[in-house]
C-alpha angles and dihedrals in degrees: 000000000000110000111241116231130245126294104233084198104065094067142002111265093222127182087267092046091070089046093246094148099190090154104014110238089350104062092109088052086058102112090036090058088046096057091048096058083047085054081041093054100051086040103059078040102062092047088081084078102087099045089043085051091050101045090053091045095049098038099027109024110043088041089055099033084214103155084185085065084047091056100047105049087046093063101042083051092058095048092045082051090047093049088047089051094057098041093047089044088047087054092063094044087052094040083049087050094049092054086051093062092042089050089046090038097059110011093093090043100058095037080065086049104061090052100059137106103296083232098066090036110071087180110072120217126347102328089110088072096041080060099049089051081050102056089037092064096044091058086055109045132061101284097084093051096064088051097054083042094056106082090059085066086085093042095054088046097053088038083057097051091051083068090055127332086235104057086039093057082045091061098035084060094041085055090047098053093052095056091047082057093049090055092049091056090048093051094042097041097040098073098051095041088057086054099046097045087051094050085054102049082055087046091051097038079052092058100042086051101048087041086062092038101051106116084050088048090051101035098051095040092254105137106084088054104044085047100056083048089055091041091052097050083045097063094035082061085043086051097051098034079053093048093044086040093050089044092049093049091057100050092037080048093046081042085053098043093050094051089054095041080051104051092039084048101048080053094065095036081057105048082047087059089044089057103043072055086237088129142008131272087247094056084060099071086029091064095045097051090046085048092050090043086054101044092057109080084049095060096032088058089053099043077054097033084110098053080041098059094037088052086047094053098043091043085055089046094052103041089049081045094043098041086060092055102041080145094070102075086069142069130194133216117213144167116248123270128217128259099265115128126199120197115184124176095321116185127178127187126170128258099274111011133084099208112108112231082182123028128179099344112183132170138117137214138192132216127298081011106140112204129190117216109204123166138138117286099282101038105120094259096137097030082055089053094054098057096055093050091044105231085112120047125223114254081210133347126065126245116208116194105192086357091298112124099228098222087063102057104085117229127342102327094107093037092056087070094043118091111197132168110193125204082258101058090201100202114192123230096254134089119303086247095062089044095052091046090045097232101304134121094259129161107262084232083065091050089042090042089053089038087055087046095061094041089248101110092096103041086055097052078052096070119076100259098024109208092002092066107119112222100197132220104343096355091292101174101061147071121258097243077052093050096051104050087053089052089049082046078054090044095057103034115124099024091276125205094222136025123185108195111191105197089328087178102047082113107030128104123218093285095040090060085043086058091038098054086042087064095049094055095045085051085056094056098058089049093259110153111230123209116188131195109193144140094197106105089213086064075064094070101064100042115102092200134021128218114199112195111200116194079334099308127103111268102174125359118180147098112311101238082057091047097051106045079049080055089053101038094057084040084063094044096056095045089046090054099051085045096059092036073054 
């Protein structure tokens, strides 16, 4: 089956789309960033006004006592301020904007992110989107400024020592102490930033984990200690942010201190020059604004060195996590395959570990086949289950639906045509409706049509707002036999190819498994392949072929009559044999 090409219409190919990373994860904020060193530029410009103004009022003004001359250059100094004032203010406006389009150019990309396969993601849970917010507020706040403030440090030195070499080395010197402060603070904060990010990654990933844990924490009288262990991780991160935090306001108050030393200093150095008669009394206060001006970006950076770092941190953790999953940025359309599925020599171990928990699976299945998949507790059943489905991916092997290898379909063009219930049914906190149509825009007849095919449709119209009725987080408000036939309403939502159902009776009653085996066959009929997990010997009964997994190898694959007179006859056998040993 030919693969079809990408919709251009489903998102945006971006530069970083294609994976042109002129500018790594800010490629799209390009022409923002670009605006803003323009603004940069006329700003840093315009506060030449006030030494200029100084240096005429000091050297011009009070020699020719013209209050005309006073007036004038007030007034072009205020509108030069108030120029200065809207175009910083534009700058921030631009730079918040520009936050807003990073936040809107990867937001959904990484969403998708965080749900694949742990094997493609290097960074667990949701701290990809702690670092996006991170980055986001960084390119919004003041942070950013001071760096596209900081290359008119050197302009507004050499500008300095044009008004006297003196003065200019002062200031060279006074500039290169404050960065060698603000590489102090960098090498004496980073350690303990690194440990404290890392403490907080565990913190979170203990949360998420108690949160969905949370019947199995209560139940077994697990709460006060994994509080306190919680509680423990939390003030060792309190420890090391304090320590970071205490570290940081001594160098940002030695950083402060210094500025003011400088600027007090280069006043005296001037009035010393004034007096040697090497520059005039107006270059004194010039100097020291243009000093001030210069120093700025210097002490700003090290009041934000934190953010900094912590922007720093989370851009180098999105652009390693998105640069695994280029795929992601597109989607496929594609027309639907047919139910053939292909398993060859299919192995699974773990991250991290080298033990297989699957090892050279290999079986294959044609459309409207339904297999049973049986095997002692440990086999590999529900891994198995997994890698078809694709939420898990081989170690080796390859695995073809409609003669398509499913690592090579981008997105979710293939999974659109895939059913699976899991052992955990992971309803989501919306209406039925939206569950069963799996968030898309679909007709309410096609909702109605997968509902019918699991047996479900009338015990929905039963409840008070039918398929309106929200479920809540988890599926919270109903029962667990409830729960699992609207996930088998999920399953078979769309006329999928392939449905991969994992115990999908471990909740039902006796009605609810007559309901359960009438879907299947009705699956059957519309050429859907059918893959069931189940220790429950009546799913038996409606499987054309079994698949035994032994210590996660094929032990028997074949069509279940044969499977099961080769079961009684080695029953017989064995009775036989303990008969005659009788």
């Amino acid at each position: 089956m030919k693969q079809a090409q990408p919709d251009a219409n489903l998102e945006p190919q971006s530069v970083l789309a294609r994976g042109r990373w002129a500018f790594g994860i800010f490629a799209p904020l390009r022409a923002y960033f670009t605006t803003a060193l323009a603004f940069s530029l006329a700003i840093n410009l315009l506060y030449l006004a006030a030494p200029l103004y100084m240096m005429q009022v000091y050297d011009r003004v009070l020699s020719s006592n013209s209050e005309a001359t006073l007036a004038m250059l007030t007034l072009l100094v205020l509108v030069a301020f108030s120029t200065l004032a809207a175009l910083d203010g534009l700058r921030a406006r631009i730079l918040a904007r520009s936050a807003t389009r990073f936040d809107k150019q990867l937001a959904g990309r990484i969403f998708k992110s965080v749900m694949v396969p742990l094997l493609r993601n290097p960074v667990p849970g949701n701290q990809p989107l702690r670092d996006l917010e991170a980055v986001r507020n960084f390119i919004a706040g003041n942070g950013l400024h001071a760096i596209f403030d900081f290359p008119w440090t050197p302009i507004y030195i050499l500008i300095i020592w044009r008004l006297h070499p003196t003065l200019g080395m002062f200031a060279f010197f006074c500039a290169i102490a404050l960065v060698v402060m603000a590489l102090v603070n960098e090498i004496w904060v980073r350690e303990l930033s690194s440990r404290a990010n890392a403490i907080v990654a565990r913190t979170h990933a203990l949360s998420d984990q108690s949160l969905r844990n949370a019947e199995v924490v209560h139940a077994m009288g697990m709460l006060g200690d994994l509080a306190q262990k919680w509680i423990g991780e939390r003030q060792a991160v309190l420890a090391v942010q304090q320590g970071a935090g205490e570290r940081a306001a001594i160098v940002s108050a030695i950083i402060r201190f210094l500025r003011l030393a400088m600027q007090s200093a280069i006043l005296g150095l001037g009035a010393w020059l004034v007096i040697e008669r090497a520059t005039s009394a107006g270059a004194i206060f010039a100097a020291s604004i243009l000093l001030g001006r210069a120093l700025q970006p210097v002490e700003q950076a090290a009041g934000s060195w934190k953010a900094m770092i912590g922007a720093r941190d989370a851009t180098l953790r999105l652009r390693r996590m998105l640069r695994t999953l280029p795929q992601q940025t597109q989607n496929q359309r594609m027309p639907k395959p047919d139910g053939d599925l292909c398993v060859e020599a299919l192995s699974y171990a773990a991250p991290g570990n080298s033990a297989p928990i699957l090892s050279d699976v290999t079986f294959k299945a044609v459309a409207g086949d339904i297999i049973g998949v049986i095997g002692a507790s440990g086999a590999g059943k529900s891994t198995l289950a997994r890698l078809i489905v694709g939420v898990a991916l081989p170690s080796a092997g390859r695995i073809r639906v409609g003669g398509i290898e499913t690592e090579t379909v981008v997105g979710d063009a293939l999974r659109r045509h895939v059913g699976y219930l899991p052992q955990d049914i992971a309803l989501f906190g919306d209406t039925i409706a939206a569950n069963i149509a799996r968030f898309t825009n679909a007709d309410a007849a096609e909702i109605v049509r997968a509902a019918e095919l699991a047996g479900v449709h009338d015990m929905i119209l039963r409840l008070p707002d039918g398929y309106q009725t929200l479920i809540g987080p988890g599926g919270t408000t109903l029962s667990g036999g409830w729960q699992q036939r609207i996930a088998l309403a999920r399953a078979a939502f769309g006329h999928p190819s392939l449905v991969v159902l994992d115990e999908p009776n471990s909740n039902l009653d006796t009605l609810g498994e007559l309901s359960l085996s009438q879907c299947i066959g009705r699956l059957k009929l519309q050429s859907t392949t059918v893959i069931v997990i189940s220790h429950r010997p009546a799913m038996l009964r409606i499987v054309d072929k079994v698949l035994i997994l032994n210590a996660g190898q094929v032990e028997w694959f074949g069509g279940r009559d044969e499977m099961l007179r080769r079961f009684a006859t080695n029953v017989a056998a064995h009775k036989g044999a303990v008969h005659a040993s009788g």
